[in-house]
Backbone of each chain as ProteinMPNN parsed JSONL, in Angstrom:
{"seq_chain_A": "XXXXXXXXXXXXXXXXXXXXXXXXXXXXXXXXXXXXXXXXXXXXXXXXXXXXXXXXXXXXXXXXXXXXXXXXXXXXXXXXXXXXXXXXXXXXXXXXXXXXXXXXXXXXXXXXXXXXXXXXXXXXXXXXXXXXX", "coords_chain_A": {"N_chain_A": [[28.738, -0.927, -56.151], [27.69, -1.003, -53.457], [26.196, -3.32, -53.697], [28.548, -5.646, -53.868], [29.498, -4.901, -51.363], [27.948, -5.578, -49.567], [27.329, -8.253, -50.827], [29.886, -9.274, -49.675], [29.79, -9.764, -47.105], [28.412, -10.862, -46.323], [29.198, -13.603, -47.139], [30.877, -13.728, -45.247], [29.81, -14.098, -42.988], [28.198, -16.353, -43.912], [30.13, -17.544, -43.844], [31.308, -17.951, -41.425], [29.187, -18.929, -39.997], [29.778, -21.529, -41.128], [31.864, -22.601, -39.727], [31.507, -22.528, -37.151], [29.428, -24.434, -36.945], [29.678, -27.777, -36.276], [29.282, -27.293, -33.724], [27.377, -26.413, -33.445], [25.146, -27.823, -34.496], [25.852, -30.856, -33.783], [27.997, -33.85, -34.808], [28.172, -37.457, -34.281], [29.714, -38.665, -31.577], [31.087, -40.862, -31.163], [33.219, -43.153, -30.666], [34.965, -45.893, -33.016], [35.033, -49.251, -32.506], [38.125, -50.206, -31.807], [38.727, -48.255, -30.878], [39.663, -45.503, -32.279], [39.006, -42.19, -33.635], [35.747, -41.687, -36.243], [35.281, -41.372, -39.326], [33.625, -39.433, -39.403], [34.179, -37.992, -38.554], [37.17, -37.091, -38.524], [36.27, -35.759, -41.817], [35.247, -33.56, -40.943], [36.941, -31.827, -39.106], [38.656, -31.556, -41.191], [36.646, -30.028, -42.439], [36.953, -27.983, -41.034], [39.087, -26.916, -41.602], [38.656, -25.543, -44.498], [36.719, -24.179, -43.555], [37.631, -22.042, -42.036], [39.681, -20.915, -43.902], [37.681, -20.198, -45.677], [36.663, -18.166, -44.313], [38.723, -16.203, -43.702], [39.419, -15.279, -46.652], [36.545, -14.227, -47.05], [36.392, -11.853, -45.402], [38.787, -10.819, -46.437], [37.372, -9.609, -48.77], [36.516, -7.58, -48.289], [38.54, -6.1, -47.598], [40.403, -5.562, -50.271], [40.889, -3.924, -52.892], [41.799, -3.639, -55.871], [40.383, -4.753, -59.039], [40.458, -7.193, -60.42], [42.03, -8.794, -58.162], [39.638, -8.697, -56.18], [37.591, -10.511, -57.598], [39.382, -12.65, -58.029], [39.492, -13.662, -55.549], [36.598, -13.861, -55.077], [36.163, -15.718, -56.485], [37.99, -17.778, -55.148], [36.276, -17.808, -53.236], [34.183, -19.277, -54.473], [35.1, -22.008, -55.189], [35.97, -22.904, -52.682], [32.96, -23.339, -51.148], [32.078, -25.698, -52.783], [34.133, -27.139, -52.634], [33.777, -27.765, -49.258], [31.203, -29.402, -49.892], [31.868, -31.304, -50.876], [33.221, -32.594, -49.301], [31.97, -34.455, -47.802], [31.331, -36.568, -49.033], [31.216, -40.48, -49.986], [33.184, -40.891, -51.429], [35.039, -38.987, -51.433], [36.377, -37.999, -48.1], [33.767, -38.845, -45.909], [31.126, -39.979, -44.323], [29.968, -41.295, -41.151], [26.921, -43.056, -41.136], [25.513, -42.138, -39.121], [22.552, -40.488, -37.418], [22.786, -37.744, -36.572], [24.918, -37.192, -38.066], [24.047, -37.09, -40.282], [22.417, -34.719, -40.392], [23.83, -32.474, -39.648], [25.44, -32.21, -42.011], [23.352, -32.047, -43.96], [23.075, -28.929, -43.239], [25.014, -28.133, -43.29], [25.56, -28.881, -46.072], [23.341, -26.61, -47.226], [24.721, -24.36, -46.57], [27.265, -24.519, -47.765], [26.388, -24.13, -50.274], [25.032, -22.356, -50.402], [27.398, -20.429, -50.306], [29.068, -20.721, -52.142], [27.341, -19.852, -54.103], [27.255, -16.861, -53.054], [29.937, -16.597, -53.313], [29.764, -16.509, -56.488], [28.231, -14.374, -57.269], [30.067, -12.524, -56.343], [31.628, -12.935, -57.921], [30.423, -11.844, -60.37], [29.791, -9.366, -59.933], [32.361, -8.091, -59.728], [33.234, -8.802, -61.765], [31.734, -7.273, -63.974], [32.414, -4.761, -63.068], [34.833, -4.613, -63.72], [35.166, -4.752, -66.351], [33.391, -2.202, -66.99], [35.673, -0.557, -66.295]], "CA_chain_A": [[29.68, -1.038, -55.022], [27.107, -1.316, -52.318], [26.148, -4.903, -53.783], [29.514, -5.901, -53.614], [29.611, -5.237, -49.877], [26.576, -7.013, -49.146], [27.485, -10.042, -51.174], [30.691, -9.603, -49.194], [29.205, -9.289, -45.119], [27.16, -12.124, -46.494], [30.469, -14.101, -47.391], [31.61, -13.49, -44.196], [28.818, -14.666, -42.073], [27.967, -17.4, -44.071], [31.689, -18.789, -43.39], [31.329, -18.08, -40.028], [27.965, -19.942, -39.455], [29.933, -22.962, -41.27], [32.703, -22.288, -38.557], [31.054, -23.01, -35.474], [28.48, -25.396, -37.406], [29.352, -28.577, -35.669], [28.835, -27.116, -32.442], [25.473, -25.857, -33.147], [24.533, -29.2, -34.917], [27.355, -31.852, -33.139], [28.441, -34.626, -35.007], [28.282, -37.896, -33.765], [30.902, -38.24, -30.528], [31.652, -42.276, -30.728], [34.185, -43.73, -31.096], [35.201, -46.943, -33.286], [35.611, -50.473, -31.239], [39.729, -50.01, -31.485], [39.045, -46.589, -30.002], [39.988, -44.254, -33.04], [37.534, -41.98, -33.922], [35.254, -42.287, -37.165], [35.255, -40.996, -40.323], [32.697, -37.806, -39.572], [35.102, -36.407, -37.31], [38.411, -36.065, -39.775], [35.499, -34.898, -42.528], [34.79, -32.013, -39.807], [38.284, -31.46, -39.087], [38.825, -30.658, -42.677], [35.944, -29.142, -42.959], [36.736, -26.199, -40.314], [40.059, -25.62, -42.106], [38.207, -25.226, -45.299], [35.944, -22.978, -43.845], [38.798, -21.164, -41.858], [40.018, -20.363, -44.977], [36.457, -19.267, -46.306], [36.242, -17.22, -43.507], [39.87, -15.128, -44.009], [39.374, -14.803, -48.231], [35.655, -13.766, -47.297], [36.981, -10.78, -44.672], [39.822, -10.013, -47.48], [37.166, -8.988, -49.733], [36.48, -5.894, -47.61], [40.119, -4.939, -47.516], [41.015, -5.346, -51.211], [40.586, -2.542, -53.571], [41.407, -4.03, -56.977], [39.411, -5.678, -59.239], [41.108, -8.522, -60.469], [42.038, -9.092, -56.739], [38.376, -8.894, -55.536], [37.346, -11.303, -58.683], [40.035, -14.405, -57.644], [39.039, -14.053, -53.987], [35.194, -14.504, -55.3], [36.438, -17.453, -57.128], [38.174, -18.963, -54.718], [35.07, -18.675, -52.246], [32.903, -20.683, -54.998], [36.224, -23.487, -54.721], [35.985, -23.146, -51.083], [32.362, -23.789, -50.974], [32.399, -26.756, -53.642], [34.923, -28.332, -51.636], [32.943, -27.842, -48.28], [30.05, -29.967, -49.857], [32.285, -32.634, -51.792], [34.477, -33.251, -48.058], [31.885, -35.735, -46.796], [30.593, -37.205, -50.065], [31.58, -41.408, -49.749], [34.315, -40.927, -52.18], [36.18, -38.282, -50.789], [36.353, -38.697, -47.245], [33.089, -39.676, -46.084], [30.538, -39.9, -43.207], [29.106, -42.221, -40.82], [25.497, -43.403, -41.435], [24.152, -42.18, -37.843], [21.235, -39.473, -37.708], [23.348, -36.607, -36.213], [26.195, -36.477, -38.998], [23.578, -36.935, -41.802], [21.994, -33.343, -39.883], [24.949, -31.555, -39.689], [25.935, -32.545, -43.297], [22.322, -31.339, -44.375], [23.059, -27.883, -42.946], [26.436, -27.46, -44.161], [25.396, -28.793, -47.583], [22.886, -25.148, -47.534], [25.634, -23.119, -46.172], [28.349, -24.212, -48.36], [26.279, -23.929, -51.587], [25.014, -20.567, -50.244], [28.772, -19.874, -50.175], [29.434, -20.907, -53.478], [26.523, -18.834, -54.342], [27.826, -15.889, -52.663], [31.093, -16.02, -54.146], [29.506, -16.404, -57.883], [27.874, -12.899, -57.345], [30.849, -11.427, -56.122], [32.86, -12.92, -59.04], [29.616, -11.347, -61.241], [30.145, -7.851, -59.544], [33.255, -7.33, -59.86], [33.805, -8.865, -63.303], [31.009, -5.843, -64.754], [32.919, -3.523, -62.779], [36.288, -4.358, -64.079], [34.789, -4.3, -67.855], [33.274, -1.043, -66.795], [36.821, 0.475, -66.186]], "C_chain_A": [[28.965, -1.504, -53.747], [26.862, -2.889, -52.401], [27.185, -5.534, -53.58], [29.922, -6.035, -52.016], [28.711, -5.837, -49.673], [26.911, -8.135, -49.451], [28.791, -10.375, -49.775], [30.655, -10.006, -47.578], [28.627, -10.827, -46.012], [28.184, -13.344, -46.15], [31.157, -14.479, -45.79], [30.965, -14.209, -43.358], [28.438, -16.117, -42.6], [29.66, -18.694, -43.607], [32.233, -18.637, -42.024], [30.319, -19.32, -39.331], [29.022, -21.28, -39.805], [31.011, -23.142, -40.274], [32.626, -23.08, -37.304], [29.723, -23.864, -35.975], [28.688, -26.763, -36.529], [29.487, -28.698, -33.95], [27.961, -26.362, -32.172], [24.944, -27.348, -33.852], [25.819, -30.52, -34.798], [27.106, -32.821, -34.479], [28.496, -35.415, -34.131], [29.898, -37.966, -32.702], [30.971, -39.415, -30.09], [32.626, -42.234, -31.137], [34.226, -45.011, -31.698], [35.391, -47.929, -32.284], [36.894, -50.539, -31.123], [40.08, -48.716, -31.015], [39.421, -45.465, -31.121], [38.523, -43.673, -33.458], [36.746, -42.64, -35.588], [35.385, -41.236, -38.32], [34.759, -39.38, -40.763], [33.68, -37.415, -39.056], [36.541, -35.732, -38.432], [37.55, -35.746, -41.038], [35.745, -33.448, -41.63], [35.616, -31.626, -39.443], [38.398, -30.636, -40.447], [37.902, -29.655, -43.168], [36.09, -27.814, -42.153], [38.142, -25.896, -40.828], [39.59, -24.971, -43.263], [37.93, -23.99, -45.239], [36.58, -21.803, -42.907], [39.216, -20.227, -42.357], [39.3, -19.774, -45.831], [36.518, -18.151, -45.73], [37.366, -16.211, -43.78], [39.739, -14.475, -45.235], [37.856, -14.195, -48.002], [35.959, -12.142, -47.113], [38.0, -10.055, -45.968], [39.045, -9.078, -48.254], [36.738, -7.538, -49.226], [37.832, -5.273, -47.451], [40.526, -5.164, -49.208], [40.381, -3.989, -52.101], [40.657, -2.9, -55.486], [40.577, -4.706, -57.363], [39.216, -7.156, -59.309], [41.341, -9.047, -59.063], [40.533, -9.443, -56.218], [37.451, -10.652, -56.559], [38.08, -12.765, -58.677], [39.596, -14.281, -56.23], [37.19, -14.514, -54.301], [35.398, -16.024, -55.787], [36.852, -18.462, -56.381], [37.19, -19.331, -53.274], [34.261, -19.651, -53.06], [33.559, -22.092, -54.911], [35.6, -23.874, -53.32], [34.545, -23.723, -50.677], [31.87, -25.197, -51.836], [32.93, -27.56, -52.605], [34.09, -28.838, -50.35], [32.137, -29.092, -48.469], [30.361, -31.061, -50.551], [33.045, -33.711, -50.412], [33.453, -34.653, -47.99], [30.647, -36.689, -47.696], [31.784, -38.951, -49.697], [33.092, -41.318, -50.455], [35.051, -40.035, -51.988], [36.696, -38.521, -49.319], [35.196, -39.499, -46.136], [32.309, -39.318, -44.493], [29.714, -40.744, -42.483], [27.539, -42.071, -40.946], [24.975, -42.868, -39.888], [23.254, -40.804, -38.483], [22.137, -38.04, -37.551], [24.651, -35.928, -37.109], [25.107, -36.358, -40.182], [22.923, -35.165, -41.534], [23.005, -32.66, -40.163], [25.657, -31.0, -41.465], [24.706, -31.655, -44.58], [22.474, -29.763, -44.487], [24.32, -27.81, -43.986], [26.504, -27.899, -45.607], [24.616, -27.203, -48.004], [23.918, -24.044, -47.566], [26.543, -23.137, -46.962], [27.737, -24.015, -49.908], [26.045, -22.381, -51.776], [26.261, -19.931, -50.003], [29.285, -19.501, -51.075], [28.57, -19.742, -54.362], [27.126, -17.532, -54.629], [28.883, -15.264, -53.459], [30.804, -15.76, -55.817], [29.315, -14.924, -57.838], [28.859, -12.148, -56.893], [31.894, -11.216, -57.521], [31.924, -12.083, -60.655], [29.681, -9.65, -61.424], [31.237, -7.824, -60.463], [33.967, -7.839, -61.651], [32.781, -7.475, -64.188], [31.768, -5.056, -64.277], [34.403, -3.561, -63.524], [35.852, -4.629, -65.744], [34.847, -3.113, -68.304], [34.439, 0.008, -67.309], [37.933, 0.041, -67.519]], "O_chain_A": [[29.526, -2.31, -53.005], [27.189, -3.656, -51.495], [26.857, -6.427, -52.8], [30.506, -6.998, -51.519], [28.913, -7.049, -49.602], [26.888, -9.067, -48.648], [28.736, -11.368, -49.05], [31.61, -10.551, -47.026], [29.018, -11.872, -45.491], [28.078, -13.987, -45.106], [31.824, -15.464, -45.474], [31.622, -15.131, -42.875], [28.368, -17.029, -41.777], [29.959, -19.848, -43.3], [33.302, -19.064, -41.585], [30.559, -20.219, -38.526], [29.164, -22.092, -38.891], [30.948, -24.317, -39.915], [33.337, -23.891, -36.711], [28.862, -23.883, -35.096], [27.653, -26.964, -35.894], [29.687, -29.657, -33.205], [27.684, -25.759, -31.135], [24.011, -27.803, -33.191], [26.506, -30.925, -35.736], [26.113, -32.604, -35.174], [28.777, -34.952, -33.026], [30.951, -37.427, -33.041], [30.957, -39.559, -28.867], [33.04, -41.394, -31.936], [33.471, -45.735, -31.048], [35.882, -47.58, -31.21], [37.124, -51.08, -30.041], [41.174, -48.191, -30.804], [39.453, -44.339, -30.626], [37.43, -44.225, -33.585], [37.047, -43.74, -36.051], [35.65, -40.097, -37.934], [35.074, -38.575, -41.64], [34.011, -36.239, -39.208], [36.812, -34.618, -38.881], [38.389, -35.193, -41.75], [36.467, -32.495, -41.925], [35.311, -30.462, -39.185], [38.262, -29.431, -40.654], [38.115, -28.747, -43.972], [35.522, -26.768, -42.465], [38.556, -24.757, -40.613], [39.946, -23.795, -43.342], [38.268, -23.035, -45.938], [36.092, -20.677, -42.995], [39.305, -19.08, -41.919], [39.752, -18.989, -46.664], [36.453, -17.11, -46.382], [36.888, -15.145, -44.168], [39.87, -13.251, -45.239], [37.675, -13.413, -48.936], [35.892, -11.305, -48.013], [37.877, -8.882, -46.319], [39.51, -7.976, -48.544], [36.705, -6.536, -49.94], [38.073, -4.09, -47.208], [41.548, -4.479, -49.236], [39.448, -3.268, -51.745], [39.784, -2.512, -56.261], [39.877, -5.354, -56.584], [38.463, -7.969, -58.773], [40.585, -9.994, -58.846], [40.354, -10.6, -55.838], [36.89, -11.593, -55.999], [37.589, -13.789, -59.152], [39.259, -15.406, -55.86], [36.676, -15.457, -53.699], [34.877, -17.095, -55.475], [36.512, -19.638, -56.516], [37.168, -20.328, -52.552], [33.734, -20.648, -52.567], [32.931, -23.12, -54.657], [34.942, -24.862, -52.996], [34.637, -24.633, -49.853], [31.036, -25.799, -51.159], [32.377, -28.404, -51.899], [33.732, -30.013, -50.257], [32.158, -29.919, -47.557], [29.474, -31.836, -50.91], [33.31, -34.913, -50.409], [33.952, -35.774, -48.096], [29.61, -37.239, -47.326], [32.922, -38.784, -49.257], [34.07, -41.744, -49.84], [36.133, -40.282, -52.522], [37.584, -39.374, -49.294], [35.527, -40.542, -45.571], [32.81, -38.555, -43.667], [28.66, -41.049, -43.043], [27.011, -40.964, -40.846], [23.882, -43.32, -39.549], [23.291, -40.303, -39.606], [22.112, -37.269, -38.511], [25.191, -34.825, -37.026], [25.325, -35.502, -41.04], [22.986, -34.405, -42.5], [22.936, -32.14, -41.277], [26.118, -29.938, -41.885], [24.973, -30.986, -45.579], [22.131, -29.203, -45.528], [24.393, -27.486, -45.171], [27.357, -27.412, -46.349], [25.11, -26.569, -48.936], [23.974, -23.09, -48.342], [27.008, -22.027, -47.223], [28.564, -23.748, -50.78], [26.441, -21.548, -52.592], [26.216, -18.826, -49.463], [29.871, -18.428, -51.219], [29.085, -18.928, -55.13], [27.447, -17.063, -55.721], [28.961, -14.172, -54.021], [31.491, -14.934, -56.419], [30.186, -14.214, -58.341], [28.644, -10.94, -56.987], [32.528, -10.277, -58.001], [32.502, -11.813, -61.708], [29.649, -8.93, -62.422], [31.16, -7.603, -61.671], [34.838, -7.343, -62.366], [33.37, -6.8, -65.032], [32.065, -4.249, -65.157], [34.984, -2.522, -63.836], [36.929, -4.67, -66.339], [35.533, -2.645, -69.214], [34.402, 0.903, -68.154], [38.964, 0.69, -67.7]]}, "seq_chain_B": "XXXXXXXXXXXXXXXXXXXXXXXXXXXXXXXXXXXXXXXXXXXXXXXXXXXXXXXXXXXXXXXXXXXXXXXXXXXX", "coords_chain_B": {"N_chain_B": [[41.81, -0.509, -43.748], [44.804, -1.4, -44.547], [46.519, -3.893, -46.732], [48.758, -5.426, -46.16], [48.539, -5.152, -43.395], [46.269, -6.76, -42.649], [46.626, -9.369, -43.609], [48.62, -10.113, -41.787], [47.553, -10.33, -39.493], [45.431, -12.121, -40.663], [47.03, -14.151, -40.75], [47.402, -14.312, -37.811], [45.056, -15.121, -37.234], [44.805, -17.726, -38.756], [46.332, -19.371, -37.417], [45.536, -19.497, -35.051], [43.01, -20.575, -35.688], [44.134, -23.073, -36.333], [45.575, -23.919, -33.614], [42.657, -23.854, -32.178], [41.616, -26.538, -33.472], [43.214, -28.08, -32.832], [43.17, -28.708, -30.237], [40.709, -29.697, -30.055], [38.294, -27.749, -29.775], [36.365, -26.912, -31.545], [34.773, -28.805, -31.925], [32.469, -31.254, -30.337], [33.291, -33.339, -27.575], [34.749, -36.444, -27.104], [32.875, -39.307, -26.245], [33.793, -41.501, -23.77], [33.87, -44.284, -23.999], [34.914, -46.698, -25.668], [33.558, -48.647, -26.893], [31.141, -48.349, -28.76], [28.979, -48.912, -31.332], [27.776, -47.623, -34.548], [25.538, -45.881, -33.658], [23.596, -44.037, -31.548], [22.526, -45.04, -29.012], [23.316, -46.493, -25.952], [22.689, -49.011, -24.921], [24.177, -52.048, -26.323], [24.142, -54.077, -29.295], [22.863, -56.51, -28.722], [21.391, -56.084, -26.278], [19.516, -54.265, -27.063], [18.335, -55.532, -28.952], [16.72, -57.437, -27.808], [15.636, -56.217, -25.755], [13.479, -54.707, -27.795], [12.242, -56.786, -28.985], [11.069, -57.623, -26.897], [9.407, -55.64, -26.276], [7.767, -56.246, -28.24], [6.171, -58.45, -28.311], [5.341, -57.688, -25.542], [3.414, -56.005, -26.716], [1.821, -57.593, -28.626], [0.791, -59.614, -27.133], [-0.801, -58.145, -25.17], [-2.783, -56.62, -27.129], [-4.195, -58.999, -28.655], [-5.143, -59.779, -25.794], [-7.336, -57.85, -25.612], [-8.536, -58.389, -27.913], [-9.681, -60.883, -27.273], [-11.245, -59.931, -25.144], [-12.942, -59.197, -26.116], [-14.297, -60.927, -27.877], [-14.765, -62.463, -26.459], [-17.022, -61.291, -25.07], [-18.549, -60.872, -27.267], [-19.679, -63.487, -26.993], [-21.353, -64.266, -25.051]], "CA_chain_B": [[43.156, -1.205, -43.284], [45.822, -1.869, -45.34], [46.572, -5.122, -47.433], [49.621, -5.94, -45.455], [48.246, -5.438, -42.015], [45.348, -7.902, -42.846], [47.858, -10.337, -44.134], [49.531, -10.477, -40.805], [45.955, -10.502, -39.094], [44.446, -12.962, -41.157], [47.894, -15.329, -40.269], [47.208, -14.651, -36.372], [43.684, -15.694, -36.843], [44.857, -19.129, -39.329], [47.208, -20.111, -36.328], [44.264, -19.307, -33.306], [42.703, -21.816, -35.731], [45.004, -24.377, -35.974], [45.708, -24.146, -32.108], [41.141, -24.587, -31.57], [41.584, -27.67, -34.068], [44.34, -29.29, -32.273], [43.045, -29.23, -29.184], [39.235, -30.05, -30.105], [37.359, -26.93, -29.344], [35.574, -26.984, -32.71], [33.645, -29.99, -32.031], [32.148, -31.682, -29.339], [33.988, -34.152, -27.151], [34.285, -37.959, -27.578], [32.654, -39.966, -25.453], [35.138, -42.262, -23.665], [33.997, -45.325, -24.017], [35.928, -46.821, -27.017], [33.315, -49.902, -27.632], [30.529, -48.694, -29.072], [29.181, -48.856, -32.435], [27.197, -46.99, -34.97], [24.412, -45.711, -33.561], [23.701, -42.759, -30.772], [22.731, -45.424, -28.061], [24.693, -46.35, -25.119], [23.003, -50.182, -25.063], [24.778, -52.931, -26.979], [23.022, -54.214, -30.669], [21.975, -57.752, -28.05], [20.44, -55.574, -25.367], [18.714, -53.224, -27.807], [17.199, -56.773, -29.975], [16.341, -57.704, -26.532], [14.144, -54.88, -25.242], [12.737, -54.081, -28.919], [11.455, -57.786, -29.138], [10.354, -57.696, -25.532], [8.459, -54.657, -26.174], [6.806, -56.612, -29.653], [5.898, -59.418, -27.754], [4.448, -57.232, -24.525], [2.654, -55.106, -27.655], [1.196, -58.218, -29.03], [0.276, -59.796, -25.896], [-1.837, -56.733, -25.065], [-3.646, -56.456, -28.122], [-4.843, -60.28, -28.27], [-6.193, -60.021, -25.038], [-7.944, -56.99, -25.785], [-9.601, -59.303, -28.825], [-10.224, -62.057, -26.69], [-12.142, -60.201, -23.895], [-14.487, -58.629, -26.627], [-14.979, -61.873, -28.671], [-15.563, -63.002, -25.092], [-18.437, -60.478, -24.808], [-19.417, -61.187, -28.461], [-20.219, -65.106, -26.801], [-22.398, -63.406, -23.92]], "C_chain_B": [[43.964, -1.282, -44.523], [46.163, -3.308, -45.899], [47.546, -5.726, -46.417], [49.73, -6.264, -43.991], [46.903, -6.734, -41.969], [45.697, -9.047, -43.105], [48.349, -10.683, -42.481], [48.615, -10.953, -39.427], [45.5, -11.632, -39.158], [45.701, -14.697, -40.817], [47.723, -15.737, -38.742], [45.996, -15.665, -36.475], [43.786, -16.99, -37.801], [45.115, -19.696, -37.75], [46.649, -20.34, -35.28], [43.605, -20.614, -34.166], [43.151, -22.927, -35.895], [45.407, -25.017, -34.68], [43.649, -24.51, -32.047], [41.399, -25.95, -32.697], [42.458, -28.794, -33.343], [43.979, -29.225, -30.737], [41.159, -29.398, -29.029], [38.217, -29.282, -29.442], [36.206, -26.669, -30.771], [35.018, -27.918, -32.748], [33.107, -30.781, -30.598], [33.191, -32.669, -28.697], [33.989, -35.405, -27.132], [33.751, -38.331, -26.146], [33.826, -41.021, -24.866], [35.089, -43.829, -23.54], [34.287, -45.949, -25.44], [35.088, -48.306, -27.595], [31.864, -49.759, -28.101], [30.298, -48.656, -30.371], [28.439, -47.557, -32.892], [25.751, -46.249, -34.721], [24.247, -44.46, -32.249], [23.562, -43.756, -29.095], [23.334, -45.934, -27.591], [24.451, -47.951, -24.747], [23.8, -51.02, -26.344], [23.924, -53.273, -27.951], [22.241, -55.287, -29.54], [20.771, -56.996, -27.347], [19.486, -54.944, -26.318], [17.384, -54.245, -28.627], [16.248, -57.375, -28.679], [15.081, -57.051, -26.071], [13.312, -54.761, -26.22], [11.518, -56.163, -29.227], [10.573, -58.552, -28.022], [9.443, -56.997, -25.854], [7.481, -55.169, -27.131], [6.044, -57.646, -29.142], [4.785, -59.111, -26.509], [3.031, -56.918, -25.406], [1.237, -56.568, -28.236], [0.051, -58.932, -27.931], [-1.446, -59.338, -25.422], [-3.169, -56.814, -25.887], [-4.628, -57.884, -28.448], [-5.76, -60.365, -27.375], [-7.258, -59.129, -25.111], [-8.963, -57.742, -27.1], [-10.423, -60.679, -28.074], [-11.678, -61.707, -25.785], [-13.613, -59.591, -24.765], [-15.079, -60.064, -27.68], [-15.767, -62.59, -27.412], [-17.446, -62.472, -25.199], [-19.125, -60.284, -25.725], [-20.621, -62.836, -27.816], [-21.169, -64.783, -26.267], [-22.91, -62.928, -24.084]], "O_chain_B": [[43.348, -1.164, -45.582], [45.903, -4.062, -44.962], [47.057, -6.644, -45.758], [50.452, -7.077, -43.413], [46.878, -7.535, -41.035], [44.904, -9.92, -42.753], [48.325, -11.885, -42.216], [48.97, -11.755, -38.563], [45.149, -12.282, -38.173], [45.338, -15.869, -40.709], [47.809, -16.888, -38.314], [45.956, -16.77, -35.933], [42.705, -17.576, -37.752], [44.29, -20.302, -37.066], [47.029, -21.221, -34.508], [43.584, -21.686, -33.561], [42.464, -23.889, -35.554], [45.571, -26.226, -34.519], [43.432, -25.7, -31.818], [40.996, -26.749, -31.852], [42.346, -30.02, -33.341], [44.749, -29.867, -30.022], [40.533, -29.212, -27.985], [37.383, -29.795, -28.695], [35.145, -26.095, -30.525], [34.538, -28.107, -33.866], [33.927, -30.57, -29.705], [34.141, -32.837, -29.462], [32.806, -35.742, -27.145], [34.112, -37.779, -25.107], [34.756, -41.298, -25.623], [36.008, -44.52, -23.099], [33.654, -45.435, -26.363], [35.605, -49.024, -28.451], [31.17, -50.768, -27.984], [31.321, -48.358, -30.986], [28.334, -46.58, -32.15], [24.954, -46.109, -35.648], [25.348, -43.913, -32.182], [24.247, -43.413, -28.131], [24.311, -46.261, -28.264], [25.444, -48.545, -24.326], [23.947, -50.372, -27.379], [22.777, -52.881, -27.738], [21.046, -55.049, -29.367], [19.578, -57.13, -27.623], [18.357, -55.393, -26.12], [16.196, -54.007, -28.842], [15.072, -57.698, -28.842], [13.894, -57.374, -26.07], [12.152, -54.673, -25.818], [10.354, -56.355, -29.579], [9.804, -59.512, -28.072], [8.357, -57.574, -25.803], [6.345, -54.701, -27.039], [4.966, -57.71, -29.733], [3.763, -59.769, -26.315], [1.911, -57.32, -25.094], [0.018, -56.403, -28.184], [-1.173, -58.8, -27.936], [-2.567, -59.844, -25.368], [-4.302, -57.013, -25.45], [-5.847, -57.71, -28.461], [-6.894, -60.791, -27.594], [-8.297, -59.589, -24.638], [-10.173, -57.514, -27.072], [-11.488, -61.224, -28.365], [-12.678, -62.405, -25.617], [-14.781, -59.52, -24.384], [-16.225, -60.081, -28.13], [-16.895, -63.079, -27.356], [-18.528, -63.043, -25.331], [-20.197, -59.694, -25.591], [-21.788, -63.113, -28.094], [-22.182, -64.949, -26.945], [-23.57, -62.399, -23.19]]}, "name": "protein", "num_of_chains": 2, "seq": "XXXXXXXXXXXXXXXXXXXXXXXXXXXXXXXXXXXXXXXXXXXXXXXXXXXXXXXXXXXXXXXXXXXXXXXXXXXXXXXXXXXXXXXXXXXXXXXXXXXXXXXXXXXXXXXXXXXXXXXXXXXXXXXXXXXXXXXXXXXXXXXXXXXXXXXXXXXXXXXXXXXXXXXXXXXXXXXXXXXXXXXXXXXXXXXXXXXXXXXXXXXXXXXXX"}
């Protein structure tokens, strides 16, 4: 049970750091020559609802009580971090070539695998525990 | 807490983020000039080929005469 909270505080923080990530490591802040922005920015858009949504299912796992319950919320943090690290691959939506998105992209590739991570061991917990019972 | 009060919680705190997304507090601010390109600086690609082949040219310059004045003082 205690591992379970740990993985879970972990969960939490790690989808916080990715949160406020591109305003500890910006993203470029040009604009295109017709004035719309570029490509990093709706990546990074999507990527803070993603991790929005990491961040609420992480917090849940301290208020749920079942198992099965605790066991799809682990699962859908390893989705949630998957996705994170597929947003700004060329073929999904994608990221400009400057220095400051390939940084940002660096970081939040650690954070969202350490997410994915995270959630594996929670979905590891709580699947022994719900054998257990 | 309760499942249902976290639920109603966890909707305030979607919607606080949907309001910082829509008005661009989650990311830095654009710059406002709408013509430049790919790159972080604020000259143009001309100016930038400009200075960088000025500076190769000063660089070379330099270094030449710095061979010249010792082949000089090889002659002497």
């Amino acid at each position: 049970m205690k591992k379970y909270k740990l993985l879970s505080w972990i969960a939490v923080f790690i989808s916080l750091f990715l949160l406020v990530l591109p305003r500890l490591v910006p993203i470029c802040d040009g604009l295109t020559k017709t004035g719309s922005p570029m490509t990093c920015h709706y990546t990074y858009q999507a990527e803070f609802i993603i991790t929005l949504l990491a961040v609420i299912v992480s917090a849940a796992l301290l208020v749920l009580r079942a198992n099965e319950a605790r066991l799809l919320a682990g699962f859908i943090i390893i989705l949630l971090g998957i996705s994170s690290i597929l947003l700004p691959q060329s073929w999904a939506i994608g990221i400009c070539e400057n220095g400051s998105c390939l940084k940002t992209t660096f970081f939040l590739t650690i954070g969202a695998a350490l997410l994915a991570v995270t959630g594996a061991g929670i979905v590891w917990t709580a699947w022994g525990s719900s054998k257990d019972s | 807490m309760t499942v249902q009060k976290f639920l109603a919680i966890a909707f305030l705190i979607f919607l606080l983020g949907i309001g910082i997304l829509y008005t661009g507090v989650n990311r830095v601010p654009f710059r406002n000039n709408g013509n430049h390109e790919h790159h972080q600086s604020t000259l143009s690609t001309a100016a930038v080929a400009l200075n960088s082949s000025r500076d190769f040219l000063i660089t070379m310059l330099t270094s030449n005469m710095g061979i010249i004045s010792e082949n000089k003082k090889g002659v002497d």
